[in-house]
N, C-alpha and C positions, 0 to 999 in steps of 0.2 A: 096854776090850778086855781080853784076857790075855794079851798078847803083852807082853815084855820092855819094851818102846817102845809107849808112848799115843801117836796120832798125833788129828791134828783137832780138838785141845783149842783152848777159848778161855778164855779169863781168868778164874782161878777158884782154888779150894782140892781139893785132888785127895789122895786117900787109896790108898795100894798096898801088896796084903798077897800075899806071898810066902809060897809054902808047899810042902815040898820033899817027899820020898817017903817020909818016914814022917808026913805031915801036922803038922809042927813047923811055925809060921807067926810071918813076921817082918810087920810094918805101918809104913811109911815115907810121912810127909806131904810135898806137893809145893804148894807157891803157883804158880801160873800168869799173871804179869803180860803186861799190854798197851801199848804207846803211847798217849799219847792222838789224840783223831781229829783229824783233820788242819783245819783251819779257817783263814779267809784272814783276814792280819791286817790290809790293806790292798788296793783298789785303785782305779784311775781310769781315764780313757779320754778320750780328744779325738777331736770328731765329725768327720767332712771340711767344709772351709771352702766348696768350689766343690761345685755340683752337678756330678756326675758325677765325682769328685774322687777318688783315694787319697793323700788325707795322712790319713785317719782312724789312733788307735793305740788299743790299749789295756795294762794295766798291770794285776799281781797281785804281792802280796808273800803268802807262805800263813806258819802257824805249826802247830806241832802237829805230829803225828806223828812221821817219821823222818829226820831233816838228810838234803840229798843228793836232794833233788826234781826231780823232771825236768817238763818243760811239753811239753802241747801243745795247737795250737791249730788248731779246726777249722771252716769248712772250708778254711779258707786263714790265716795270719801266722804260722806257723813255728814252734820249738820253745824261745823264748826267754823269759821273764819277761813282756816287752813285744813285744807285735805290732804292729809299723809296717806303712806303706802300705796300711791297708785301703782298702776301698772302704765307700759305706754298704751299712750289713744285718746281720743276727745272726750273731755267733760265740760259740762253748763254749770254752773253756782248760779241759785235765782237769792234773789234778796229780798226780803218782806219789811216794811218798818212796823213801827207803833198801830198803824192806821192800816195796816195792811196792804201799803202799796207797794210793790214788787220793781224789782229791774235785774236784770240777768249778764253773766258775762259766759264766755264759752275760751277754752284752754285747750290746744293739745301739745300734751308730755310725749315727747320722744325719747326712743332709745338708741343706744350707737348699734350698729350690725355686730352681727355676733363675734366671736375667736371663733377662726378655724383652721386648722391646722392644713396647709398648703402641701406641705412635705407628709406625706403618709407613709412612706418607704425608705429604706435607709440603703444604702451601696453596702457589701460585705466588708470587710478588713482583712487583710493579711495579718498572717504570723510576725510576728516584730518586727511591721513595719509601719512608718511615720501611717498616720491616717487623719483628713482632715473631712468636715461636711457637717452645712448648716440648717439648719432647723427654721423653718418660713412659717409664719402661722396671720393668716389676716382676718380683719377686723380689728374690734375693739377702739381701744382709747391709749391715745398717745404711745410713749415708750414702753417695751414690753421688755419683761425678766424672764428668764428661762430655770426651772430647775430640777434633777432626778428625785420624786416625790414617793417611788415605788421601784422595788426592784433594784439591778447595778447596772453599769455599764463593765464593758470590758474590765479586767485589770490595768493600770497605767492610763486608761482614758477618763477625760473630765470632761463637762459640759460647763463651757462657760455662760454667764448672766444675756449674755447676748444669742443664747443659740448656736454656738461652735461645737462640735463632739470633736475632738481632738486628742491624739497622744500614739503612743508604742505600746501593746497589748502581748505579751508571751502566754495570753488565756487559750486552752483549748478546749472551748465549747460555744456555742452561740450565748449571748445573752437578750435576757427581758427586762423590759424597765418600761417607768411610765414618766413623761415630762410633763408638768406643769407650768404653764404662758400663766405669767400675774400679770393685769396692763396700766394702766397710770389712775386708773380708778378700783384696784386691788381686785377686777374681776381676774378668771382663770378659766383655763380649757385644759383637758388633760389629754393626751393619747398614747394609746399602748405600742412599744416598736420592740421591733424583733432584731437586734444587730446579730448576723452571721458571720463564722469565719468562713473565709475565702478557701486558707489553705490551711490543715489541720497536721500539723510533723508525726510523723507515723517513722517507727525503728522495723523491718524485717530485716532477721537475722537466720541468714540459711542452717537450715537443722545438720546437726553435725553426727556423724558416722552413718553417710551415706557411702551405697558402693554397688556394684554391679564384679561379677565376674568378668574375667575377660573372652570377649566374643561376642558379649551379651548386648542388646540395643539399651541406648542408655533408659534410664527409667525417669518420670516425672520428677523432677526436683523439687524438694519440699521444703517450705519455711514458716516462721512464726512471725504474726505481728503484732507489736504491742506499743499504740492503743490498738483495739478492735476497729473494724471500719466504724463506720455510722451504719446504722439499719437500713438495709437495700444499696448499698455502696457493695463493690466487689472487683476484683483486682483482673485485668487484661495482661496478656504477654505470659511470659513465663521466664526462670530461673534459665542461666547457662553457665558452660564450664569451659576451661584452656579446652584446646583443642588438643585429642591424643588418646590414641585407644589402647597405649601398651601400659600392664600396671603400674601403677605410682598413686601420687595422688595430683590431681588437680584443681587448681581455686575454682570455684563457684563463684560465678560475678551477679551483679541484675537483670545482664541482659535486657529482656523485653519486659520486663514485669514493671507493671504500673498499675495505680489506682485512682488514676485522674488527677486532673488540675487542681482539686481538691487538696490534695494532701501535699506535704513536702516527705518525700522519703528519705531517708537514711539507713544504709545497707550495710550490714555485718556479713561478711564472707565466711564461709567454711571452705575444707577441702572436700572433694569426692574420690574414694576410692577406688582404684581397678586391681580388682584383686585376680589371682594365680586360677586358671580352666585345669580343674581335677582331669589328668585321664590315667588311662588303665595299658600299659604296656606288659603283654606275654612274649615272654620267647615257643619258638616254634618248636611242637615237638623233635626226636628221632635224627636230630642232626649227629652227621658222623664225619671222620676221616681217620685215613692211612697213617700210622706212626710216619711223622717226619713230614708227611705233605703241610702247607702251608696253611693254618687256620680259613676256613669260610665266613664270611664275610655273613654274621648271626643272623638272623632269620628271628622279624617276629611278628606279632598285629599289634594296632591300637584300637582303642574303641574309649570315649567317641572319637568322630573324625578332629585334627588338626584343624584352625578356623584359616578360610578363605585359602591362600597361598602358600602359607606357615610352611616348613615342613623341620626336619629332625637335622642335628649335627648330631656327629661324633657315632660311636659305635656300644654293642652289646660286647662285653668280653667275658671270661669264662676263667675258673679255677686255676691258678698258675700250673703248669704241668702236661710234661710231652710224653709221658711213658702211657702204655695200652692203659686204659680202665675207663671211668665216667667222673667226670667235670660239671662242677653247675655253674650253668651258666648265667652270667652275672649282669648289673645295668649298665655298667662301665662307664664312658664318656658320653653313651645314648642321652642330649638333652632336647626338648622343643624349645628352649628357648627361656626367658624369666617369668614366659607370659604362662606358663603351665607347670603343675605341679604333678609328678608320673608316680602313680602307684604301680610296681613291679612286680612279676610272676615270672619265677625261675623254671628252666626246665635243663635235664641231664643230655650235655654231650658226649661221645664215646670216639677212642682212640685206640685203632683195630693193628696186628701185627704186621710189620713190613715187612715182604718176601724179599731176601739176598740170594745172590750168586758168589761165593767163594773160591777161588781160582789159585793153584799154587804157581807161583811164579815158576817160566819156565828156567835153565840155566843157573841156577843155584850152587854153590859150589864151597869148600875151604881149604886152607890148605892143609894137608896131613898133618897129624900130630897135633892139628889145631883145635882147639874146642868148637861141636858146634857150633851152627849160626842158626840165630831163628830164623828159623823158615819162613821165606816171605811170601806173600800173596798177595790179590787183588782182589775186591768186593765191586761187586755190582748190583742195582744201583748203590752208592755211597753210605758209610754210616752218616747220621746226620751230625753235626757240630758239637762237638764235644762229648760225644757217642764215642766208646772204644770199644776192643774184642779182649775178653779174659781169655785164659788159656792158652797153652801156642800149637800150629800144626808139628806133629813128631816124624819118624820114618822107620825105612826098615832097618832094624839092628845092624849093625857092622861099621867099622874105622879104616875098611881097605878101600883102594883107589875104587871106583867103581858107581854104578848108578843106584842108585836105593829110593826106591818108591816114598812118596813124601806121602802121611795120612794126616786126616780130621783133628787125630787127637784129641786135646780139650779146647780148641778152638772154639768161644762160643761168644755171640752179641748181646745176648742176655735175651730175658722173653720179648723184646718189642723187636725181637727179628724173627724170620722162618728161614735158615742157613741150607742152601743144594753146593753140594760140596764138589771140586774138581781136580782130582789130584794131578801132578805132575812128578819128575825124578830128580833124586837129589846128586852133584857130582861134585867129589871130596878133591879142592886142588888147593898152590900154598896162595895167599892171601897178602898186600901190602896193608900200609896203615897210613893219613893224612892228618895233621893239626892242623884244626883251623879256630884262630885266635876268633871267641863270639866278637858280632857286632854289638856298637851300641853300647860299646863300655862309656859309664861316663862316672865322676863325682861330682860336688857343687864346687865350687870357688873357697876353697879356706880350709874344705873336710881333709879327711887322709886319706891316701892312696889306698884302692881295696885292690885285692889277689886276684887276678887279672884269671880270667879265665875261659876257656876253649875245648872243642870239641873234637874228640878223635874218631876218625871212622878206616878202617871197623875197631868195633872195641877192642882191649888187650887180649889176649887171653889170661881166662882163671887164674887169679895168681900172681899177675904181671900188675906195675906200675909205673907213672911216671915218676923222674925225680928231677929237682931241680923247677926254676919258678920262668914265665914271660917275665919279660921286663918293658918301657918305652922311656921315649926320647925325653931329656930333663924339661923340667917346667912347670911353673905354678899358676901362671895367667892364665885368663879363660884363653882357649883356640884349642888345636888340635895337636895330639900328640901320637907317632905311630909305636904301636904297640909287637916288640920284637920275641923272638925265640927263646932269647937271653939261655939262659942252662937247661930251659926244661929238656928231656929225653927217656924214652923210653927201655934204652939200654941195647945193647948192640944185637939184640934178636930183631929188631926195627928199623926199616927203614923209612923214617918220619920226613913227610911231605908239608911243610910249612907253608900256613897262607895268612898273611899278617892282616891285619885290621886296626881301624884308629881307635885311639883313648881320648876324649872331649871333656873336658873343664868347662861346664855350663856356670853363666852367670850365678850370683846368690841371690834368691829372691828375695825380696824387704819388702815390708809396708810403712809408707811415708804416710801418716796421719795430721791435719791440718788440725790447731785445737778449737775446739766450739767455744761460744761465746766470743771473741776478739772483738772489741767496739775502739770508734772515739766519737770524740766533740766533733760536729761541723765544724771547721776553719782551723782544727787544729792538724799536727803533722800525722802521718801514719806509723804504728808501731812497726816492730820488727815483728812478723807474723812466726810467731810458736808453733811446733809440732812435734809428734811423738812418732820413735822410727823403732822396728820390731821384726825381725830379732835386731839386737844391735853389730852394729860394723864388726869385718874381721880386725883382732890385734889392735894396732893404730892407725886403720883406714879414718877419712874422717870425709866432710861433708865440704866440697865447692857449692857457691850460689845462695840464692834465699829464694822464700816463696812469695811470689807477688799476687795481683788481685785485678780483678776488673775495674779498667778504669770510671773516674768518676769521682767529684766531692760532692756533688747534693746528698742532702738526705735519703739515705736507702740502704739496698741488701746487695753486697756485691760477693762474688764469688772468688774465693782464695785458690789463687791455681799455683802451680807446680815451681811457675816460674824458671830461675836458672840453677835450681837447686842439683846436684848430682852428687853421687860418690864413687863417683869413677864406672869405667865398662867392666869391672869383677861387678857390679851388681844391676839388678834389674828390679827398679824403684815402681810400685802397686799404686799410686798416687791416690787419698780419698781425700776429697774437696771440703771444705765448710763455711759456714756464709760469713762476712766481715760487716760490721752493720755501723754507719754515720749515723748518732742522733742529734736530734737537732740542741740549737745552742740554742740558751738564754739570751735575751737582750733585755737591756734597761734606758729609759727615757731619762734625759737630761734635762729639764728646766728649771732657769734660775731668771726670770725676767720680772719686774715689780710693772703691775697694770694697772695703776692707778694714774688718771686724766683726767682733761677736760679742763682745768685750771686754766693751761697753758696755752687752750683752743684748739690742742691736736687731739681730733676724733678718730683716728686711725691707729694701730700696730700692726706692725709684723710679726708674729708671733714667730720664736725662736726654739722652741722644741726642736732634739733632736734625739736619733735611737741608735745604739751602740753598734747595732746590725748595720744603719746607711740606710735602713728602709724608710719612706717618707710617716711621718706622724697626719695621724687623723686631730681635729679640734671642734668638738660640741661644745653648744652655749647652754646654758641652765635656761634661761632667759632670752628668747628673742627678739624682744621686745625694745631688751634693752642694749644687747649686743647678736652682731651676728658676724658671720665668720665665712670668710671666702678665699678660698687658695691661701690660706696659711695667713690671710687679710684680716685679724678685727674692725669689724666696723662699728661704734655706737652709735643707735638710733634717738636713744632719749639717757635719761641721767637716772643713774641708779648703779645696784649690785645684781652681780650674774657671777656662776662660775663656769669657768672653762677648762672642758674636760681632754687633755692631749692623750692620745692610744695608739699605739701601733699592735697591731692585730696578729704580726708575724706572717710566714708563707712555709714551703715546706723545708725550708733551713733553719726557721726561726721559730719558737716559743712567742706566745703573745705575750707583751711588756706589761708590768702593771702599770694601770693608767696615774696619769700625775693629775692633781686639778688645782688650778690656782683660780684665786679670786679674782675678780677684777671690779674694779668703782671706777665710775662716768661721775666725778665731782660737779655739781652746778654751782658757776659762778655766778656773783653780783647777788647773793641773795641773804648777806649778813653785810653791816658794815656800823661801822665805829660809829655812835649815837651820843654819847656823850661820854668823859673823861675814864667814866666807871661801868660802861654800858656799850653792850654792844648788841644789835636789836636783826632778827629775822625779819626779812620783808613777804609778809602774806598777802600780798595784797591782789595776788592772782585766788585767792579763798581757797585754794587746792590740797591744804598743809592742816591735818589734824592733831600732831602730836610731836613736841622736839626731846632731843639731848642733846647735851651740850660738853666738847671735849675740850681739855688745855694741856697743851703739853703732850696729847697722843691718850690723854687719861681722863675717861668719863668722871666729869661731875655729878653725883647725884639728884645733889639738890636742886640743882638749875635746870627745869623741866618747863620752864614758861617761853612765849616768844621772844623773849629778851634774855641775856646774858649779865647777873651784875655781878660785877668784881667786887672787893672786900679794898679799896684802896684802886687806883689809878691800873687801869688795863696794861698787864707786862706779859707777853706771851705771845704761844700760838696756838688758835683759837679755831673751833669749826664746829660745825650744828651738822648731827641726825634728826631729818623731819622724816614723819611718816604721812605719805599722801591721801588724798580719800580712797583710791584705790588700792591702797595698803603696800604700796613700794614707799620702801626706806631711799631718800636721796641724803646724799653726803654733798654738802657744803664745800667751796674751796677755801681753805686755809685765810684766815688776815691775821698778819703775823703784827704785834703791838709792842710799841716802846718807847717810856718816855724820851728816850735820848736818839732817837730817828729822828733825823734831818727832815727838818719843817718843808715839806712838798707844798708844791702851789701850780695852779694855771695862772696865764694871763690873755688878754685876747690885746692883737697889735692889728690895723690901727685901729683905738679905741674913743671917739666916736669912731664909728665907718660909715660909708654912704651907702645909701640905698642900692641894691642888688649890684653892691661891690664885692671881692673876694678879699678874706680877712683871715688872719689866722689864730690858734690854738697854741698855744705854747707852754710844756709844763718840763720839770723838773724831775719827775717822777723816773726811776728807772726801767729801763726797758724791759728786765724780765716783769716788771710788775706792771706794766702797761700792755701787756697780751691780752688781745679781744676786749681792752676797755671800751667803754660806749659813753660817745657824746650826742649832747640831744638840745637840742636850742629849742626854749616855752618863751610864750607871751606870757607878759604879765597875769595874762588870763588863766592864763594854763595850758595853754592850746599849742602841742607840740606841732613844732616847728620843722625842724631836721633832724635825721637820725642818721649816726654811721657808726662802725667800728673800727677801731685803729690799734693797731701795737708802734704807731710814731711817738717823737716827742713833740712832731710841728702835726700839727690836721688842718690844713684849707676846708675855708669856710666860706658859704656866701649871704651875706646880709640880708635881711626881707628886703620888699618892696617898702610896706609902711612905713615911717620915720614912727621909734618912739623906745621905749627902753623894753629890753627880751632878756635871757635867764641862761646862761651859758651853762648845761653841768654836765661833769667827767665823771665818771664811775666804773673804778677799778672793778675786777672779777671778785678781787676779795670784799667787795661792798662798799668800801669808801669811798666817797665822792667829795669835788668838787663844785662848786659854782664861781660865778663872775656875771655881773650885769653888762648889757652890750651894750651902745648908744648908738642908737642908726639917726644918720640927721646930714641932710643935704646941705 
């Protein structure tokens, strides 16, 4: 320009020439410096950790330009170096310095994608059952946590750190809860789940004193359930019973009743009853009959009807009694059956006079001078059974030979007759007379002879008798004896017609009684079976035989029979039975075996139980871990204590035995051994051994509770360690028995050098029982086991390494003591 002052320059070399009113001109140079541009010498930014998140910031340091910069930041974090609490998204920072020159930078703050829960649904659970399912949630940042922040889960279930819902639930109700996702930048997401149960145990218990008459259709079956369903839940099917329509009672099952896959049920049974059909039995009016005819067969109605088929046994009967009058008649044997219960209505029967005909026999006759004879006659129809006539028919007056009209007289049946009478003539002529000895005499076997007695026809006359007695043939045995005359007579107005008959000596009846209660032992002998006999023997009768029993020795109820018992044929034995009863015996287990191994390298026993019965013995292990048990076989698996339980359980001869248990130890060798003069050391060195005791002589030490054992003077004894393992089994130790005056043991190796992968041997002194399952092991110098074997010899073949140089020979007993020797291998 040419004005005094250039304005609007920018950085550069500037030349101004002045020149005044007479055109005299001055020229004066100007340098025109700049700042430099302003440029950032640093910056950084942190993105927001949580979606939706302002912790984002960002960070500028600028250089250059003019000290004294001002910031700002747009569209939002304010006007300081560092913009905290963004949000995500693009921002500028412009920079202004001293002179107000500007330079700008631009940022965008990101966030990670949100948590979102992937899984929004849960699968139901069963009633106590295992239940396993995991919880997905994406987004976020890095490793995520999972935790119940609200609400519970099931009972028994847990949510592990990782999102597992896991466990066994006896809960019965759905539960709510809320999870909370925390992710490696402590954002969270939470969402609400519904866990349902699957199946809910529900009790119906059929209601009790249910019932129906009988006849009846059955009725609804009714039950209770408790818990209640769920709201709108409701049960399908229905309740059933035994099959059977006659009364009793019957179980009620579940039959068809369900209330879905939902629920697990559990059913309480009642009975149902079929009770007794009331009916109503009348007998019929007006029923009659004739003295002496045969009862009719009662007459009545029912109401209501019998069901379906049913119908009646037995009969109506009536007032005991045959003479004319009226009888009520009664329910008598009339039944329907169990299934009905008969209320009764009586009604009167009547029993009307029976018409006779009376007839005097014709030819009738006695001898003169002889008394009377009743006048016989004949009736038609018959009196009935046990019906007789009072009174007798008479005649017309006079005792001269001749005929005389026979009359009615007092002849009478009594009122249940109506008598038409018939008369005939009577004619007086002389008369004989017959004895006849009765049948059917008899006495018992033992009693006294009775007065033997007999029948004369016709009678004496008035006045007359016999004299003199029968008599029969001698004899006291049962049979038959005939029955004679002997003196009786009637005296010589008679001439007595004799008709003999037998006299019988019948058995004597007895009752042979078996006695109740008789027992024994299974396997022992049978007694002599007791009984009581009634009335007792005649005189000195006495008793052949005894009474035996149903065969058989098992356990049981046998029947005491008669067997060969008698007391001869004077009697006749009423035999009552009674039961003889075997109970069972006791038996007891025998074991006496010591199970203590493992020392010796025998991992086996036969186990020697036995049971006084012969039956085989059972054998459980406590532990099977550490023993187990096969056909009467111990086998150990590992080293430790178990006990073993021997039982015999009996059968139906035998009582179960009480069981025996004995101990049993799996000692582990090689795991103590002599350390020095006064010491004897546990080897840990498998790290598995938390805790020892230490025994001498069979007798804990107290004090000696560390991995080493020290003696109070030079090791004399016998010595063994309880360790307890991390697993918390106790092992027992085998025995190293110590003593200074024990014969100084040694190995030697022959030949010693030996060549390279030549065979060489072992050689010791040791005895054999204490070289069981020793182990040798050949190391390099190094350490670096070489060969391993186990031997119960005194020689072991060996074979040399390949390398030439010196190795480490060592022996070591079960009870921990070792050897060594150096080997020389050298070609």
């Amino acid at each position: 320009g040419t004005a005094s002052t250039a304005t609007g320059l920018s950085a550069g070399i500037y030349t101004c020439t002045v020149t005044d009113a007479n055109g005299c001109t001055k020229t004066q140079s100007f340098t025109i410096t700049q700042p430099s541009a302003i440029s950032i010498l640093s910056s950084s930014q942190t993105n927001v950790s949580c979606n939706d998140g302002f912790n984002g910031s960002a960070s500028i340091s600028p250089s250059g330009g003019t000290p004294g910069y001002t910031y700002l930041w747009s569209p939002s974090g304010g006007t300081a170096a560092t913009a905290t609490g963004l949000a995500a998204g693009s921002y500028m920072v412009t920079i202004t310095d001293a002179n107000g020159c500007t330079a700008t930078r631009n940022y965008t703050i990101t966030q990670p994608t949100a948590l979102s829960f992937t899984t929004t649904t849960l699968p139901g659970y069963d009633y106590n059952t295992l239940y396993s399912q995991n919880i997905a949630v994406s987004g976020g940042t890095g490793v995520k946590s999972y935790a119940v922040t609200a609400g519970s889960l099931p009972s028994g279930f847990t949510l592990s750190s990782s999102g597992e819902i896991g466990g066994t639930s006896t809960q019965v109700a759905d539960s709510n809860f809320t999870v909370t996702v925390t992710d490696a930048n402590s954002c969270t997401a939470t969402y609400n789940y519904v866990l349902k149960l699957n199946q809910i145990p529900i009790t119906v218990t059929a209601t009790v004193s249910q019932t129906k008459v009988y006849g009846q259709s059955d009725p609804v079956l009714t039950y209770t359930v408790t818990p209640s369903l769920l709201s709108g839940d409701s049960f399908t099917g229905a309740l059933t019973r035994v099959a059977g329509e006659n009364i009793g009672n019957y179980a009620i099952n579940v039959g068809t009743l369900s209330a879905g896959p939902k629920y697990l049920m559990t059913f309480v049974g009642a009975d149902f009853s079929i009770t007794a059909k009331p009916i109503t039995v009348a007998a019929t009016t007006s029923q009659t009959k004739v003295y002496g005819a045969a009862d009719p067969v009662f007459a009545y109605s029912v109401s209501p009807s019998l069901v379906g088929s049913d119908t009646f046994t037995g009969a109506l009967t009536r007032v005991p009694g045959e003479n004319i009058g009226t009888y009520t008649i009664g329910q008598g044997s009339l039944s329907a059956g169990s299934n009905y219960t008969i209320s009764y209505i009586s009604n009167d029967f009547f029993i009307t006079a029976k018409p006779i005909t009376v007839t005097t026999d014709a030819s009738q006759t006695k001898v003169y001078g002889a008394v009377n004879p009743v006048y016989a006659y004949s009736v038609s129809p018959g009196l009935l059974s046990g019906d007789s006539f009072t009174g007798i028919l008479t005649r017309t007056a006079g005792d001269n030979i001749g005929n005389y009209a026979i009359t009615q007289g007092t002849l009478s049946a009594g009122t249940n007759y109506n008598i038409t009478y018939v008369t005939k003539d009577f004619v007086i002529t002389a008369k004989p007379i017959a004895v006849t000895a009765d049948a059917s005499q008899t006495k018992v076997y033992g009693a006294v002879n009775p007065v033997y007695t007999y029948s004369v026809s016709p009678s004496l006359v008035s006045g007359d008798s016999f004299t003199g007695t029968l008599t029969r043939s001698t004899g006291e045995n049962v049979g038959t004896y005939t029955i004679t005359q002997g003196s009786l007579s009637a005296g010589t107005n008679y001439s007595i017609t004799y008709v003999s008959k037998d006299f019988t000596i019948t058995a004597k009846p007895i009752t042979v009684k078996a006695s109740a209660s008789q027992t024994k032992i299974y396997g022992t002998a049978d007694p002599v079976f007791a009984y009581s006999v009634s009335p007792s023997l005649v005189g000195s009768d006495s008793f052949t035989g005894v009474l035996t029993r149903a065969v058989g020795e098992n356990v049981g109820i046998y029947a005491i029979g008669q067997g060969s018992l008698s007391a001869g044929l004077n009697y006749i034995i009423s035999y009552i039975s009674a039961d003889f009863t075997i109970t069972k015996a006791d038996q007891t287990i025998t074991w006496n075996q010591n199970l203590e191994l493992g020392c010796n390298g025998v991992t086996t026993a036969a186990l020697t139980a036995s049971s006084s019965s012969g039956l085989p013995v059972s054998y459980t292990s406590s532990n099977t871990n550490i023993a187990t048990i096969s056909n009467s076989l111990l086998v150990f698996n590992n080293y430790g204590f178990a006990a073993i339980t021997a039982s015999q359980a009996g059968n139906n001869n035998y009582n179960a035995a009480t069981v025996v248990v004995l101990p049993v130890v799996n000692s582990q060798p090689n795991l103590i051994r002599k350390q020095f003069e006064d010491i004897i050391f546990f080897d840990n060195s498998s790290k598995t051994f938390t805790s020892y005791s230490w025994y001498k002589n069979g007798v804990l030490v107290p004090s000696q509770t560390a991995q080493y054992f020290k003696e109070n003077g030079s090791l004399n004894g016998t010595y063994f360690a309880k360790a307890t393992r991390l697993d918390g089994m106790v092992v027992t130790t085998c025995p190293l028995v110590l003593s200074p005056t024990v014969e100084e043991e040694y190995i030697k190796i022959v030949p010693n050098p030996a060549k390279s992968n030549t065979a060489y041997e072992l050689v010791t002194n040791v005895s054999s029982s204490r070289l069981q399952n020793a182990r040798v092991e050949v190391y390099s110098v190094g350490g670096l086991l070489i060969e391993n074997k186990t031997t119960s010899e005194n020689k072991v073949v060996l074979k040399a390494p390949m390398a030439e140089g010196i190795y480490v020979v060592k022996m070591t007993l079960v009870n921990g003591k070792y050897f060594t020797k150096n080997l020389l291998v050298k070609n």
